[in-house]
C-alpha positions in Angstrom: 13.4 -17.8 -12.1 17.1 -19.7 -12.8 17.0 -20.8 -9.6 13.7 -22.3 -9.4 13.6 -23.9 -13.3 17.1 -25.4 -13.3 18.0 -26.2 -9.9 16.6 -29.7 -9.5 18.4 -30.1 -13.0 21.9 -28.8 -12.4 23.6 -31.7 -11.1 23.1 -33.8 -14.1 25.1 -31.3 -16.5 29.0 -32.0 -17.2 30.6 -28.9 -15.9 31.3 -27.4 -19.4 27.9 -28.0 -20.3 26.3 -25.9 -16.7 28.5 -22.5 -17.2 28.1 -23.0 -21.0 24.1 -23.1 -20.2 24.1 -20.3 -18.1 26.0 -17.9 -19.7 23.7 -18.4 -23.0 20.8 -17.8 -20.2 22.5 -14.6 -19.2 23.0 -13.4 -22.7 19.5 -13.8 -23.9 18.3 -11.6 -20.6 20.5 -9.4 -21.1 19.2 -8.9 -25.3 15.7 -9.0 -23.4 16.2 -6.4 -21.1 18.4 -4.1 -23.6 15.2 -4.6 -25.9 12.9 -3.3 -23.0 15.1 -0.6 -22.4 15.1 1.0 -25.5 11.3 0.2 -26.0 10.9 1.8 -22.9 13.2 4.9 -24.3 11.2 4.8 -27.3 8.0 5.1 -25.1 9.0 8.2 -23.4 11.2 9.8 -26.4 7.2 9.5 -27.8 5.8 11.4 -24.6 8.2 14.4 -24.1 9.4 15.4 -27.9 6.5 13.7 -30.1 3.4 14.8 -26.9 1.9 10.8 -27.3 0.8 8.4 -25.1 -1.4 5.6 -24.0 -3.2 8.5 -21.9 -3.6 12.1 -21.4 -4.8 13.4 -18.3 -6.2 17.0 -17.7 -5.4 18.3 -14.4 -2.7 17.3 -11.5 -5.3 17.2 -8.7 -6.3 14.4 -6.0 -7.7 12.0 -8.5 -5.5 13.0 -12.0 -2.2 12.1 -9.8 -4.0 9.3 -8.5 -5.2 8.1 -11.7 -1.4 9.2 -13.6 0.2 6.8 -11.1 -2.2 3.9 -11.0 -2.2 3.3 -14.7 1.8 4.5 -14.8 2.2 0.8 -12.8 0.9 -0.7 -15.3 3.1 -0.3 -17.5 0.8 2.6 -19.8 2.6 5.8 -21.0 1.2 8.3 -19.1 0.8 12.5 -19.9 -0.6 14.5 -17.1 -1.4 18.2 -17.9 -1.5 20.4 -15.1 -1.5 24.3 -15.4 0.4 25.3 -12.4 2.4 23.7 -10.4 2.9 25.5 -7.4 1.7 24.3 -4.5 -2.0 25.0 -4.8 -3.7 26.9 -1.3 -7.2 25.7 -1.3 -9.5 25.6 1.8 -11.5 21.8 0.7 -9.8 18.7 1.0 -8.0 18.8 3.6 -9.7 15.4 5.4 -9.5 11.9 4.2 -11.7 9.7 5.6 -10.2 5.9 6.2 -11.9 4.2 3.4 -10.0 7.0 1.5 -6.9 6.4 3.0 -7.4 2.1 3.0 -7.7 3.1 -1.3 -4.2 5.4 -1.2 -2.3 2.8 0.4 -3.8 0.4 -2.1 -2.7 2.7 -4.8 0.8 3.0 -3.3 0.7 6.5 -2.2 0.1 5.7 1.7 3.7 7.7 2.1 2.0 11.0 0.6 0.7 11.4 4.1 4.1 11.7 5.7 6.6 15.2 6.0 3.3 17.3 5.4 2.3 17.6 9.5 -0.4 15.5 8.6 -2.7 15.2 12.1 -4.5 11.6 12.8 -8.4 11.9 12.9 -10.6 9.0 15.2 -14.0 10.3 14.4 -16.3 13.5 15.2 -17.4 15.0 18.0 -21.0 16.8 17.3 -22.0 19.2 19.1 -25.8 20.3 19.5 -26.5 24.0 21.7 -23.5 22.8 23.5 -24.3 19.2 24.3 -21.6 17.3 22.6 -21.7 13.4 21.8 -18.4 11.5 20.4 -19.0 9.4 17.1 -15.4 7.4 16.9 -14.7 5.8 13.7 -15.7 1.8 14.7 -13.6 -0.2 16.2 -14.5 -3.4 14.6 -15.2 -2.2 10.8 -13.6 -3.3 8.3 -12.7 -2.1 5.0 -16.0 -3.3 2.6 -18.8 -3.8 5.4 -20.0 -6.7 4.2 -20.7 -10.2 5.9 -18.1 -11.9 5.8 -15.9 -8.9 6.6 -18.6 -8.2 9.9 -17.7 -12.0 10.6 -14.0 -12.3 10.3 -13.9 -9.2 12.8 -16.2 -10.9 15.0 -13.8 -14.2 15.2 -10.9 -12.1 15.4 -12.1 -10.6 18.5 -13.6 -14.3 20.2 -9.6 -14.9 19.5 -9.0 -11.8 21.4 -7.1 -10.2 18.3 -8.5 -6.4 18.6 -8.7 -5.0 15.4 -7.0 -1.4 15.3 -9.3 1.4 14.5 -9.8 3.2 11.6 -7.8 6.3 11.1 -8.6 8.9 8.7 -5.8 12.3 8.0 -6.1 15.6 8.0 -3.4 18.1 6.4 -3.0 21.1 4.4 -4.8 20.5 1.0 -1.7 22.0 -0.8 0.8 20.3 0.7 -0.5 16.9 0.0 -1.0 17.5 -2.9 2.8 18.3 -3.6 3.1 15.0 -2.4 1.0 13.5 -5.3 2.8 15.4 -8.2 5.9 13.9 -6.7 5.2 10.2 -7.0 3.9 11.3 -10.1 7.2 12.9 -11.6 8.8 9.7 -9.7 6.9 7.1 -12.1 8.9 6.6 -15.2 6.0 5.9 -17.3 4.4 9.4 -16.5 5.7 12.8 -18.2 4.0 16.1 -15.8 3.9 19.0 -18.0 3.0 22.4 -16.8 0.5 23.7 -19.3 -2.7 24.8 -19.8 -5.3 22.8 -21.9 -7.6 24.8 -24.2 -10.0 22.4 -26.7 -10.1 18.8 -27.5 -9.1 17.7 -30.6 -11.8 15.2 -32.1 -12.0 12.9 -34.8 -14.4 14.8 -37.5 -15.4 10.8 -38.9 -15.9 9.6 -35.7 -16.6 11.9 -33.0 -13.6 10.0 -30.7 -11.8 12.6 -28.9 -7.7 11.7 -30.1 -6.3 14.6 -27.4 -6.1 18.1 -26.2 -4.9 21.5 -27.4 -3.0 23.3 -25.0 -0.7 26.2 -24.3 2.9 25.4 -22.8 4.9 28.9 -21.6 2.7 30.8 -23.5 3.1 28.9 -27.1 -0.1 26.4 -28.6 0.9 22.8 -28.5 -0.6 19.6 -28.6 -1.0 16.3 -26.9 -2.1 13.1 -28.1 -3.2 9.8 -26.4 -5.6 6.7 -27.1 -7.7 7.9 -24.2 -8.1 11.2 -22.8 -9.2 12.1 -19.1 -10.6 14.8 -17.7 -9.8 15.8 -14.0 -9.8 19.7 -14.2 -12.4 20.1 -10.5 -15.0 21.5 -9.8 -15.2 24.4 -12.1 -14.3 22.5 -15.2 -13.9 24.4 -18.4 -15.0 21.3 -20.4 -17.8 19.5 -18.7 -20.4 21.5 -20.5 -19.5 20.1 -23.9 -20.6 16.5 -22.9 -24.1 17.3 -20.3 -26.6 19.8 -19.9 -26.9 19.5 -16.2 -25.1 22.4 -13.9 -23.8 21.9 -10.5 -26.0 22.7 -8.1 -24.8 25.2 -4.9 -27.2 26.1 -2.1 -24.6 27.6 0.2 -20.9 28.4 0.5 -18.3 27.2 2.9 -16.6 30.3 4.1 -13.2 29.8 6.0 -10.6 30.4 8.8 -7.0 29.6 9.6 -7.2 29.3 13.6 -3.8 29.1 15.1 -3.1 27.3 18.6 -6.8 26.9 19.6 -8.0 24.3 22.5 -10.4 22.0 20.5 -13.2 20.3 22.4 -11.8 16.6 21.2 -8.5 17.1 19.7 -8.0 14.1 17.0 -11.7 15.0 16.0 -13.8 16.6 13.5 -15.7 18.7 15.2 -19.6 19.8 13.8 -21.2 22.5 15.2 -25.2 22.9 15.2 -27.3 25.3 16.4 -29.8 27.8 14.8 -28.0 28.6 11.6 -26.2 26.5 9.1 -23.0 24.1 10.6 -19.6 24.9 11.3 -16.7 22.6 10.6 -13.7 22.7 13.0 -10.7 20.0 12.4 -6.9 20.5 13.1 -4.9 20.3 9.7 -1.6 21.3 11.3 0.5 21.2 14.6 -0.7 24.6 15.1 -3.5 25.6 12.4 -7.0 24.4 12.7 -9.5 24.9 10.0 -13.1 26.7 10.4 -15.6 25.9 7.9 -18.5 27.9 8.2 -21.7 26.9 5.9 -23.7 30.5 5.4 -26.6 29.4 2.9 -27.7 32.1 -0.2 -29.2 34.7 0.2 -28.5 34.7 4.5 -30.3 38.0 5.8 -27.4 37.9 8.2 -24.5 37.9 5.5 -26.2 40.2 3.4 -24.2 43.1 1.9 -26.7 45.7 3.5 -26.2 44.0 6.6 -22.6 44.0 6.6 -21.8 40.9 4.7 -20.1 38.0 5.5 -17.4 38.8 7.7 -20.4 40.4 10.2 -21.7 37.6 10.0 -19.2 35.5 11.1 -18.7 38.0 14.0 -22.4 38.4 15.2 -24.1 35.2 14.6 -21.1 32.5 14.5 -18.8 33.7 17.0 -21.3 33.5 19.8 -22.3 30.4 19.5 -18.7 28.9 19.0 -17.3 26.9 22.3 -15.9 29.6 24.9 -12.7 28.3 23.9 -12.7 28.3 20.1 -14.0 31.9 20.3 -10.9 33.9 21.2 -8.8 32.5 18.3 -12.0 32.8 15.9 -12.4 36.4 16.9 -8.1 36.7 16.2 -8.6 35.3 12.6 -11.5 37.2 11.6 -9.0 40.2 12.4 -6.2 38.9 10.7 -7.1 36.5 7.7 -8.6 37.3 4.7 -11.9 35.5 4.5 -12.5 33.1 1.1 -15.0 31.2 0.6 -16.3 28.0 -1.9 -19.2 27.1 -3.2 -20.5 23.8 -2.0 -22.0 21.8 -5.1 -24.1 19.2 -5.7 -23.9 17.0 -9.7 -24.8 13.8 -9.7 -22.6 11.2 -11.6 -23.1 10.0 -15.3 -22.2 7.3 -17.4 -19.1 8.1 -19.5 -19.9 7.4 -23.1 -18.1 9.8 -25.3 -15.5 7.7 -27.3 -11.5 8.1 -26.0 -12.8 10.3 -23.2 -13.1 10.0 -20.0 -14.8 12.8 -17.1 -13.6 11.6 -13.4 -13.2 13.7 -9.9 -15.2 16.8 -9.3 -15.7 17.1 -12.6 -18.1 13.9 -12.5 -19.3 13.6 -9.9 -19.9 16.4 -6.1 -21.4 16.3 -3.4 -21.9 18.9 0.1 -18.4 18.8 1.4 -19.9 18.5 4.9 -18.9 14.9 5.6 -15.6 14.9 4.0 -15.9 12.4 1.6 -14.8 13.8 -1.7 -11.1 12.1 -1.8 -12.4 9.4 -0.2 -14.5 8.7 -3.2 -11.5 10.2 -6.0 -9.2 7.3 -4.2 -12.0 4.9 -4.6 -12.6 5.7 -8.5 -9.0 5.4 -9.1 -8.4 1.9 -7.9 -11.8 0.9 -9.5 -10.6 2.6 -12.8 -6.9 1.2 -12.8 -8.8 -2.3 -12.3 -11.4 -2.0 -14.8 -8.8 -0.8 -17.6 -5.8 -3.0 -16.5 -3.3 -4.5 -19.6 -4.5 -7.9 -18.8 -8.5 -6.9 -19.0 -7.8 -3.7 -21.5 -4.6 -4.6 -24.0 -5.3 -1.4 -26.1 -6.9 1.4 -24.6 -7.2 2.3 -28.8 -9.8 -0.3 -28.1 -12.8 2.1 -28.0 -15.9 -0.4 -27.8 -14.0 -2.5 -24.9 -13.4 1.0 -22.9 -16.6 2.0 -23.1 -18.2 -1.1 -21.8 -15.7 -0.9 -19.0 -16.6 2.6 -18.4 -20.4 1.0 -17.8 -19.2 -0.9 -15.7 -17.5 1.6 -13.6 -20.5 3.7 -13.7 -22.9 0.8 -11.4 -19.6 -0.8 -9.4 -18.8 2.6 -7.7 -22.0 3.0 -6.7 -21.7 1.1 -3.6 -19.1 3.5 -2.0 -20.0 6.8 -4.3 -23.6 6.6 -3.5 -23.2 6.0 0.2 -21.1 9.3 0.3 -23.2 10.9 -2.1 -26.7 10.6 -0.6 -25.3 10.8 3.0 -23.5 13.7 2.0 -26.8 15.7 0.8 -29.1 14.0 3.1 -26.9 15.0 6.2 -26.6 18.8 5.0 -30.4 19.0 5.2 -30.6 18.1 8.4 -27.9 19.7 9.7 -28.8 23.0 8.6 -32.5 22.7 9.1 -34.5 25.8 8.0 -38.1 24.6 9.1 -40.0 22.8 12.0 -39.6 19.0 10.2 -35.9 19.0 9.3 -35.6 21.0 13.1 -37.1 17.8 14.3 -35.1 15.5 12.1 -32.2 17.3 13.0 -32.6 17.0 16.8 -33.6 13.0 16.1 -30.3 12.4 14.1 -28.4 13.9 17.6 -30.8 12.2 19.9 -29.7 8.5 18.0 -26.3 9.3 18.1 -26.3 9.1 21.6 -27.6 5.9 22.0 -24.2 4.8 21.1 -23.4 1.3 19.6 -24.8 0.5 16.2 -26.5 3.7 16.2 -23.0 5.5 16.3 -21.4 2.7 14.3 -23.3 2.5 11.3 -23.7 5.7 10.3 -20.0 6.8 10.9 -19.2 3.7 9.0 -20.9 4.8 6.3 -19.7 8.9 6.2 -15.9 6.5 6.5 -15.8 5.4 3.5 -16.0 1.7 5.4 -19.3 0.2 4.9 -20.8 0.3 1.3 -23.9 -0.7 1.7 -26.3 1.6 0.7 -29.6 -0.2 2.3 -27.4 0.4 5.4 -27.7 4.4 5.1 -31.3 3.7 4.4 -32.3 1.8 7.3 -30.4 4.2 9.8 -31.8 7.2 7.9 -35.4 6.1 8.2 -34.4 4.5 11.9 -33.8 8.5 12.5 -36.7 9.4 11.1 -38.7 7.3 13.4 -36.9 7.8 16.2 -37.5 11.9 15.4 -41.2 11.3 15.4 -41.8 9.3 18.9 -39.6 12.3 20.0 -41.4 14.8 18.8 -45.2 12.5 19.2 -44.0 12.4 22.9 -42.6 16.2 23.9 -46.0 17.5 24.6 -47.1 15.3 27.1 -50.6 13.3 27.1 -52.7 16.8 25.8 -51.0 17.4 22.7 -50.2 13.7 21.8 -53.0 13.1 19.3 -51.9 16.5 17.9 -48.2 15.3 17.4 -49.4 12.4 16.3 -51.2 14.5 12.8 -47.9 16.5 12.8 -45.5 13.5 13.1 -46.9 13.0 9.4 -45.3 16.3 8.4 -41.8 14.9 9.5 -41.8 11.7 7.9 -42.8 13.0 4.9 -39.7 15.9 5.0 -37.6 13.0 5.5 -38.7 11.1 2.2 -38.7 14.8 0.2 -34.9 14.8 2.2 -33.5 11.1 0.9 -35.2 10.1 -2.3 -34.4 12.3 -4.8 -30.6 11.5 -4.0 -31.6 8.5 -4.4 -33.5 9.0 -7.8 -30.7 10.6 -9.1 -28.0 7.9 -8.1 -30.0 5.5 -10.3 -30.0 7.5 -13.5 -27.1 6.5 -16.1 
């Protein structure tokens, strides 16, 4: 700044006058930057002895690191609560999709993905009784999806500049996060304490929440801020107080560790359909692949009478793995011990409790099928961090001004969250189709995907995280759902046409019972 104010001014001091000026110059930074310092001492002497801060996050997971960071480089005093910190061993998020890994390099935590033996992901590879078709993530796409985006890509290629493809990253859920609680502890304006949070502390004239009550090495404490968030998952223990609603789980995701197996497409996600619910294969190591398999509730198959889960896995999955995935399947069913998750479904809601906010899994799930669940904790936290910045938000003591940011944030993540969302739930029913219809839909949805071009780009554009459009989902859902019925009008030749034709009915309506009541509930507040 010395340079660029005095310079064009320098030559017309005496000497004396010059060092006399810049000394005085140096002095008063030097008072300003002692002054910051000890405000900034003052700051975190508040956080680790006195438990205050600007914010208190609940819960060191993808989105309250995310969040802890975001608003740390902003200059707000950050507590994050976590309560353990040992690596956590979970068998979910383990794949970010690009649009979640365009939003972690915007949130400067693109280096989380390194020194954790992260493997690079192009796209899916779905196989259908064997017949496979490749879905790559789309050359030309570009972060946003929108027109002038579609354009810009467009001239870059007439200029012959080829735009690199998207990349998404898959990697050991635990290990990743270690990586977040480190840029965490990293941030000076962020204090991680290992502890255990038990009740909000409210405001009994106001209702605002001013905190949280938790237990540090065994002994009650407190922490303070001017907002509170809650990022505590899937199962959190303080949801409940502010809605009615439950998540909603259909089916579970049981898992396996394979170790050195041949994939189909390596660099792939890899979706398996057949007669029973889909399987999930995806490398998250050098050497260790993960197996998602979706059993449903109440599965006759994976009954306890009939030998539970684990038979299952061995009588109904096995077989129809590909011949090479099945010998290291057959190994880990041996050797691991099988866990399982529940996959849930809860739509998102408007924030409106005074100094708190509900972000993550907590908010907002969806069917884990498609990956998308950091994509969208990424998203909300550079949307948040935005929406709440010093410049928008001085105060975040500033209730009424929160909350109508936190309305805000509610309709301007919909772009991205309901695309995920909706796609998410709609693609689950399809995929593990239970009835004649959704068999039909299902075997459309495959049918378009090979087709290739837009019909492969869109809708992995979409499940990317790169297009936010949700009349885009729309249009290629329904284009499935008509493509499904000339398939299925058309199958039994000239004689049964008029009949296909009454029965075509059946699977267009399935499709609308399928899409819009994730739709319905993506417009609710």
């Amino acid at each position: 700044m010395f340079s660029c104010k005095y310079a064009l001014t320098a030559r017309s001091y005496e000497p004396d006058l010059l060092e006399t000026t810049i000394a005085n110059i140096g002095c008063y930074r030097r008072a300003e930057v002692e002054a910051v310092g000890k405000l900034q001492h003052k700051i975190e002497e508040a956080r680790r002895l006195h438990h205050e801060a600007d914010v208190v996050i609940i819960g060191a997971g993808i989105l309250g690191c995310a969040v802890a960071v975001a608003l740390g480089n902003q200059g707000r005093s950050v507590i994050l609560l976590e309560k353990s910190l040992k690596e956590p061993d979970r068998i979910v998020g383990e794949l970010l999709q690009p649009g979640g890994v365009a939003a972690l390099e915007k949130l400067g935590l693109r280096e989380c993905l390194e020194e954790i033996d992260a493997v690079k992901v192009y796209g899916y590879d779905v196989i259908y009784y064997g017949e496979e078709v490749r879905i790559p993530y789309p050359a030309n796409a570009v972060e946003g999806g929108d027109e002038v985006s579609v354009e810009k890509s467009r001239t870059d290629e007439m200029r012959g500049m080829k735009r690199k493809r998207p990349e998404g990253r898959s990697f050991h859920h635990g290990r990743f996060i270690r990586r977040l609680r480190e840029k965490a502890m990293q941030n000076t304006n962020v204090t991680v304490v290992e502890a255990t949070a038990t009740e909000l502390v409210r405001c009994s004239y106001t209702g605002k929440i001013l905190g949280v009550e938790a237990t540090v090495q065994g002994q009650p404490d407190s922490f303070f801020g001017d907002l509170t968030i809650i990022a505590d998952g899937y199962a959190s223990k303080f949801r409940k107080e502010f809605r009615t609603d439950l998540p909603i789980a259909k089916s579970k995701f049981w898992a396996l560790e394979l170790i050195d197996v041949p994939l189909p497409m390596p660099n792939h996600g890899h979706v398996i359909l057949g007669d029973g619910a889909p399987v999930l294969l995806y490398q998250i190591g050098t050497h260790e692949t993960r197996a998602l398999i979706d059993i449903p509730t109440n599965t006759p198959t994976a009954l306890p009478a009939a030998g539970g889960a684990k038979s299952h896995l061995r009588n109904v999955v096995l077989p129809s793995l590909p011949a090479a995935v099945r010998p290291a399947f057959a190994l880990a069913l041996d050797r691991d011990r099988l866990r399982s998750m529940p996959n849930s479904f809860l739509p998102p809601t408007t924030n409106r409790t005074p100094g708190l906010i509900i972000l993550g899994d907590a908010l907002n799930m969806r069917h884990p099928l498609t990956g998308g669940g950091m994509t969208v904790a990424f998203n909300d936290a550079v949307l948040l961090s935005a929406l709440l910045n010093p410049t928008t938000v001085p105060s975040l003591a500033d209730t009424p001004l929160v909350l109508a940011q936190m309305r805000k944030f509610h309709w301007q993540r919909k772009n991205l969250t309901s695309v995920i969302n909706i796609l998410a739930q709609a693609l689950y029913s399809l995929f593990a189709a239970n009835d004649a219809q959704l068999k039909a839909l299902q075997m459309g949805c495959f049918r378009y995907f090979k087709l290739g071009g837009n019909c492969v780009d869109g809708p992995v554009g979409l499940l990317a995280g790169i297009i936010r459009k949700p009349f885009v989902l729309f249009y290629h859902f329904f284009a499935v759902a008509l493509y499904a019925i000339w398939i299925y009008a058309t199958a039994g030749g000239v004689s049964r046409f008029p009949v296909r034709v009454v029965g075509s009915v059946g699977v267009f309506w399935k499709a609308c019972v399928v899409l819009f009541p994730y739709i319905y509930s993506e417009l609710q507040t």
